[in-house]
Each structure stands twice: as C-alpha cells, then as structure tokens.
KEDODREN-463659 format. One record per residue (C-alpha): x, y, z. Coordinates in steps of 0.2 Angstrom, whole numbers, plus 5000, padded with zeros to 4 digits. Layout:
% residues N
XYZ/...
//
This chain:
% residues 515
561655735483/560355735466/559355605462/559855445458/558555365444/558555235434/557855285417/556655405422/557055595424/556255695437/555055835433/555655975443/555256135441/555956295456/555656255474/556256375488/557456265495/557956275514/559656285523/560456135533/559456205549/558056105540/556256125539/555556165555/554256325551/554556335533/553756225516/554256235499/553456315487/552256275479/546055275496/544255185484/542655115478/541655005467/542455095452/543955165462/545155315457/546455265445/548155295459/546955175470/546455055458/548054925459/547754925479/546054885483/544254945483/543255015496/541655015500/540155155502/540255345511/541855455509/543455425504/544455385519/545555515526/544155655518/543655675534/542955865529/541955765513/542755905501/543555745490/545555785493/546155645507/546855745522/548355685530/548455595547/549955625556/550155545578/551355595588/551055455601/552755525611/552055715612/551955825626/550155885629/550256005643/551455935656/550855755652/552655685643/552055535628/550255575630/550155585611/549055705600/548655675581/548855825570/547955825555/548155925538/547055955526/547155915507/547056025492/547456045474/549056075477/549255955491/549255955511/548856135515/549756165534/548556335534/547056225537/547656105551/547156045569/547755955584/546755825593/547055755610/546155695625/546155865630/545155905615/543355965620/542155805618/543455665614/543555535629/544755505640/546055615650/547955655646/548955575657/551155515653/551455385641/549555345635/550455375616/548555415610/549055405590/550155265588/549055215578/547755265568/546455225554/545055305541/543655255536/541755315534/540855215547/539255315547/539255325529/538655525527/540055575517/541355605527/542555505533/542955475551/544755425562/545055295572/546655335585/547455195593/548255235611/548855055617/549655125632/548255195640/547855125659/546055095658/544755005673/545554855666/547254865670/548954965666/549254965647/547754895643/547455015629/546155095622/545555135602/544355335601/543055365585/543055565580/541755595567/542055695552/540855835545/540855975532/542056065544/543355905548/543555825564/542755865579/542955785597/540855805598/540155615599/541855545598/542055375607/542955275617/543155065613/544054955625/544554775619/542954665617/543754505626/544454465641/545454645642/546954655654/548554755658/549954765645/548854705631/549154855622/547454855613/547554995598/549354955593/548854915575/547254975566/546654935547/544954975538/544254875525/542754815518/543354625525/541654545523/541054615506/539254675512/539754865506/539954945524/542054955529/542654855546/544154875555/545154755566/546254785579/548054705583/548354685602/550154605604/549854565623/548554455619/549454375603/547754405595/546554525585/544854585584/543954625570/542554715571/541154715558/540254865553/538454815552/537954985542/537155135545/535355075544/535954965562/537055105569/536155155588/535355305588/536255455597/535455595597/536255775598/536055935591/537855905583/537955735575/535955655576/536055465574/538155435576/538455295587/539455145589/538454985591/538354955608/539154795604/539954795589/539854625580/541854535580/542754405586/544454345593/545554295581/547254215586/548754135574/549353965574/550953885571/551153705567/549353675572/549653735589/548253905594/549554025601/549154105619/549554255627/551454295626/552354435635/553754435623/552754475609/553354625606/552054695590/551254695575/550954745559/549354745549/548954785530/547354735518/546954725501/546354595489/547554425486/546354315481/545454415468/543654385475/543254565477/543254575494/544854645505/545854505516/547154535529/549054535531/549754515547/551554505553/552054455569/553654515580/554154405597/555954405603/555854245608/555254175594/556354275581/555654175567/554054245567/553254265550/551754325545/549954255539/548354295529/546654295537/545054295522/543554235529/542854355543/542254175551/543954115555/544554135571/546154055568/547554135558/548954015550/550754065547/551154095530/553054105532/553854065548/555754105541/555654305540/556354385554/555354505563/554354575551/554254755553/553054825539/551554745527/551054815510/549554725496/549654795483/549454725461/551154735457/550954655442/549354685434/548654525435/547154545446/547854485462/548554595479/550254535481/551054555497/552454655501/553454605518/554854715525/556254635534/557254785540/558254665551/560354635549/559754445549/558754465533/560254515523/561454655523/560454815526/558854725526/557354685512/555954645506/555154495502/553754495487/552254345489/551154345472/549454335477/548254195468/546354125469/547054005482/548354115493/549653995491/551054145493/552254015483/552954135472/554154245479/555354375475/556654465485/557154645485/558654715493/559754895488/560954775479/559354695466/559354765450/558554925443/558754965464/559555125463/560555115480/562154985488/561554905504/562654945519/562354845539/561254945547/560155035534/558454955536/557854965521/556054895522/555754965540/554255035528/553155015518/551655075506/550855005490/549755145477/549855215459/550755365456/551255345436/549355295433/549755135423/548555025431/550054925442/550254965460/552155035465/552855025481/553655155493/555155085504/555755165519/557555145523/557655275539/559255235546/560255255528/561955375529/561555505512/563055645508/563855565524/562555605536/562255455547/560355395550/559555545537/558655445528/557755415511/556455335503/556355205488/554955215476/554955045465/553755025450/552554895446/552654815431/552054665420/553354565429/553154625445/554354735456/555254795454/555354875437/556454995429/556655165434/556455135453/556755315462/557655365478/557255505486/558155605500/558055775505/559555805495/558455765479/558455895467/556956005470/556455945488/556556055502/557656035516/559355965518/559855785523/560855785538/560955655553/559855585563/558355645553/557755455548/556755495532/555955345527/555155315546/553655295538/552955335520/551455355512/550655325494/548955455493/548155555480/548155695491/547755825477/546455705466/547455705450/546955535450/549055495454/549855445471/550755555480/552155495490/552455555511/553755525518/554055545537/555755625546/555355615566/557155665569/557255825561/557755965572/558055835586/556255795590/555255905582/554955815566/554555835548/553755765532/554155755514/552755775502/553355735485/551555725470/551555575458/551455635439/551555505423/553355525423/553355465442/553655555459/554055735452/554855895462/553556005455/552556045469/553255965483/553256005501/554456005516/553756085533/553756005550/553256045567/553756235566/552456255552/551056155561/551756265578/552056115588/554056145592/554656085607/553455955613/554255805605/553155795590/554055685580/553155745565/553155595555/553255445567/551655385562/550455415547/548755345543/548655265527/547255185515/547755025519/
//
C-alpha cells in the first residue's frame, strides 16, 4: 500500500526496504525553553537545564522506549527501559542501553510483574545540563503493600544514564496495595518559578500527586565521587490532588481502571497546566479535567460524556496563543472506529469549542471501520515548522493491505482553523520509503511520538509496533521536513537491532514524550 496524502507529496528518497519477516535486527538506511525550538514552539515551553530526553546533554533528544512486560533474567514482566540515543540523522541504535532493577546502582530488585517502564518521564531536575528519567513501575510490591507501586530517578551525565545515585519514590500519602503509584507520569514547569515538576497518576487512589521541584539551590546534598550534590528533597514539596464530579470529592475506587496525563499551556499565562482523563468501568462516562493552579487540590471534570478516554495531547492547533486539547476516544461507543475530540483552549479554560475528528472527517485520509481505534494515541509537535502544532493519531488495531491489527499512524496539520487541516498524512509500514512491511498483529500506532530527535528544528514522528515478530517489537522513525513527515531518512529496527529478541520486549509499547 503507498501513501495515502491529501495534497501534500512525500519526499522520499532510497531506503533499504525489508521483507515481510519485518524488522527485527535490521533499520533503514539512512521538548523547550524560554525562547523554545521552533518544532516545540506550538506545544509548550520549558523551563531551565537540558532539554528533556538529552539525558547525555549533547542537544539531540534521546529516545525512551519501556518494556513494562519484559523478561529480565527469569523474572517474566519485570520491565526494562531501553534507551537510544539521538543524532543528526536520528535514533542511532549503535549507542543504546538497557536499564532495570538489575542495573548496577538503581533501586529495587527484579521480581515478576513489577512492569518497571510503564511509564516514564524526562526532565532536568538537578539542572546541570543533562536531563534525567523518571520510570514508573506501578506494579511493584513495596513495604506498603502488593501493587503499591513505585516511581526511580536515574541521572543523566556527559555519558547518558547511569543507575549511580538513582532513586527510589513511593507515594507521598497514605500508600497502599493496588494503588499502582507510577501508572502515569508528566514534567512541566506547573508553577512557573523556572524549575520543571512532575505529578504522578495513581488510579487505585482516584488521585494524583504533584510534586514541585524546588530548585537546585534547595536540592539535599549527596555527596559521591560520581554525582556530588544529586538528591531528591527528602521530602519533596506536593500534595494530593483528587477529581470531583457534580461537586462530589471522588474516593478510592477499585474499578478505576487508569489514567492518562498530558501538559501544556490552555490558558495562555505562560505557565504549563495539566490534562487528565480518567477510565473506571463502572462509571463509563468518565471524562476528563484540567488542573492550573498548583494550590488546588480538587480537579473538576471537564466533559463527563467521552467514554474512557484513552490518550491526552495540548498542543496550539491553531495559532492563537492557546494549548488546545486533544482527547482520544478509541472506544466503539465514541463512534465507528473511534475519534477524537478537539477543546480550544482560552484565557478562562472554558473548553466550549469543540471539534470532532474521526477517519470519515474531511481532509482525513482514511474510512473508519468498528474496531480500529483510532485515537488509542496521541502526540501534539511541529514537524512542517509553521508555528502551529500538528497531531500524530494512533490507530493500532487498523486492517492495511488486508492485514488485520497492522496498524498506522495519522499525522493531522495544524492550521489557522484548527485540525485538521489539509494534507493530513497516513503512514503505515506499507508507505513508500518506510521499512518493513505491514502484516498482522503488529499494531503500529500503539503509541507515537512528535520529537525533534535530529535538531533540524522539525518534529519527527515515532511510531511504536509492540506486535511485530510476535513480541518482540518495533518502532517506526519517520523525520519532519517543511513538506511534512518525509521518507528521506527514516528508520525501522526493533528488538533484534537493540538485541533484546525473545524476552517479550514489545518494543514500542510505551515511549517517553515531551509532554
């Protein structure tokens, strides 16, 4: 299957192209701050220290790929993150490592179904130029009970990562089995005084924590030969934060299944706020809500009529100065296929202008079909470089070339009038110049990704395939250009090339992201 595009060509120039066996051990050839890099600009800014993701300080954002279900020795789902570090030309899976709790130095011990990497998160706490990772395990049994779940800080240097100093951060209130704290993480500069936070989703408690980042100057001294001065408050400033629903301050619910977490600014104030979705089988009408003032400790719903939202994305679709939000829907009862529902952002968050997008919307270059999921993901950045944020759709479970479940990716445009505008791409492994094949089961479109990774100042889109070669995994690294996601330079390797076959990697279940 070529490309299908809607007024805009693609720019592809020879890529070694691999068979239907796919892309395991093989590649193709070939985030912001007060004045922010032109693919971040229509996100958000950032605040002080590195870029995140640069966690070797070297200015190309690295990529953060978990594998929360990955064998580590004969612990089966003790999860490992594999990061691969940027370049010119892109992710460069020469200069790649694999962290774990069996890493030397990080905290913790490799046990079955801790997931370590189901989340994670980038940002540079410490502020010396290089950014740091934040990895979520939210299965991890802990003092405080099975499942309680547990969050690890790994320091970056000149030399990346390293498990030296890491540390270990258990939920600040009231922790308990099957809270699963570390299900969600997001960094931002929430509170505007130039140093980044972070909060934490934990869907057994119906809650999460933000946690402010007081600065360097306040960070408790840690003194070793390795990282002089690195340390975590001994008790990080934050609070509880819980959502309410018809004035009623929700408790703990053990149907509340997870959550979903995404920042950028909506009220154009200059500082980051917070988008967070909710899902709970029991209450399928769950909506999602916006939390701007790191006081509050209440969250109201926005929407109460989506349905189990299962992704977030704020980014300035049209220009005007504000985040908008993008909520993904990937649910049958959203509409045929599934969709997404666009909320402009304004000075007073009203979220009363709303679009919706499905496969069927013009300038959509698809046909929804049941069981699709478009929307399963999502991911706001710049990659023509025209000042307006686009957006990257996941639709994991699409049948392409009649391969059920392969999978694609959307990428819509921004423009004046918002998403999405003409020229909206799809892009499968069937696209003309991109490695690999589509063939079932490979559910491109698990996740995706909008970085600059080679710091031409345009967004790059990823695209995760968990699927390919059973569980092994793969991603699909595709650079942004003026004329929009180009061929020229893309990428397709999995876990063969990282050399992680055959522990259920899943290469591509869950990427970090600038927001």
């Amino acid at each position: 299957m070529k490309v299908r595009v809607f007024s805009r060509a693609l720019a592809v120039t020879a890529v070694t192209a691999l068979g239907a066996a796919g892309l395991a051990g093989a590649a193709g050839t070939a985030h912001a701050s007060a004045v922010p890099s032109t693919a971040q600009a229509a996100v958000k800014a950032a605040p002080a220290g590195a870029k995140p993701y640069d966690f070797n300080g070297d200015g190309y954002p690295d990529l953060a790929l978990g594998s929360p279900y990955g064998t580590v020795g004969s612990a089966t789902t003790a999860g490992f993150v594999t990061i691969v570090y940027g370049s010119a030309s892109g992710p460069n899976t020469g200069h790649k490592q694999i962290i774990s709790q069996s890493t030397a130095g990080v905290p913790g011990v490799v046990e079955n179904a801790d997931h370590f990497g189901f989340s994670v998160t980038s940002f540079d706490y410490d502020e010396d130029g290089y950014a740091d990772l934040l990895v979520g395990a939210p299965d991890e049994d802990t003092t405080d009970g099975t499942n309680a779940g547990s969050e690890t800080i790994l320091w970056g240097s000149s030399s990346g990562l390293s498990g030296t100093d890491s540390q270990a951060i258990a939920e600040p209130d009231s922790p308990g089995a099957n809270h699963r704290f570390g299900y969600a993480l997001v960094a931002a500069d929430f509170d505007g005084d130039g140093h980044t936070d972070w909060v934490d989703a934990t869907p057994g408690e119906q809650a999460f924590y933000p946690f402010r980042n007081p600065g360097p100057a306040a960070v408790a001294a840690k003194s070793t030969s390795a990282h002089p001065g690195r340390a975590l408050p001994s008790a990080p400033q934050r609070q509880t934060v819980r959502r309410t629903k018809q004035g009623v301050k929700a408790a703990a619910d053990t149907a509340y299944t997870g959550m979903v977490l995404a920042a950028g600014d909506i009220d154009g104030d200059g500082k980051p706020d917070l988008a967070v979705g909710w899902q709970d089988t029991d209450d399928p009408t769950s909506g999602f809500g916006v939390w701007h003032n790191f006081s509050d400790t209440e969250i109201p719903f926005a929407n109460e009529a989506i349905t189990n939202v299962t992704s977030l994305a704020v980014g300035d679709f049209d220009g005007d100065g504000y985040g908008d939000i993008a909520v993904g829907s990937a649910d049958e009862s959203n509409g045929v296929g599934g969709n997404v529902t666009v909320y402009k952002g304004d000075a007073t968050v009203s979220l009363g202008t709303t679009s919706t997008i499905t496969q069927d919307s013009d300038d959509v270059p698809e046909t929804a079909a049941a069981g699709d999921r478009f929307g399963y993901s999502l991911a706001a950045g710049d990659v023509n470089k025209d000042g307006k944020a686009d957006l990257a759709v996941g639709t994991p479970y699409k049948t392409v070339t009649s391969q059920s479940h392969a999978g694609e990716f959307f990428l819509l445009y921004g423009s004046a009038s918002g998403l999405p505008g003409t020229a909206s791409q799809v892009i499968s492994q069937d696209t003309t110049g991109v490695p690999g094949a589509s063939e079932a089961d490979d559910e491109l479109g698990w996740t995706v990704n909008l970085t600059d990774v080679n710091k031409d100042g345009y967004a790059d889109a990823i695209g995760g395939a968990p699927k390919e070669n059973g569980t092994d995994g793969a991603v699909v690294y595709m650079p942004g250009s003026a004329s929009g996601l180009t061929a020229t330079g893309s990428q397709g390797w999995g876990a063969g090339t990282l050399g992680i076959t055959g522990v259920d990697a899943q290469v591509g279940v869950r990427q970090g992201r600038d927001g």
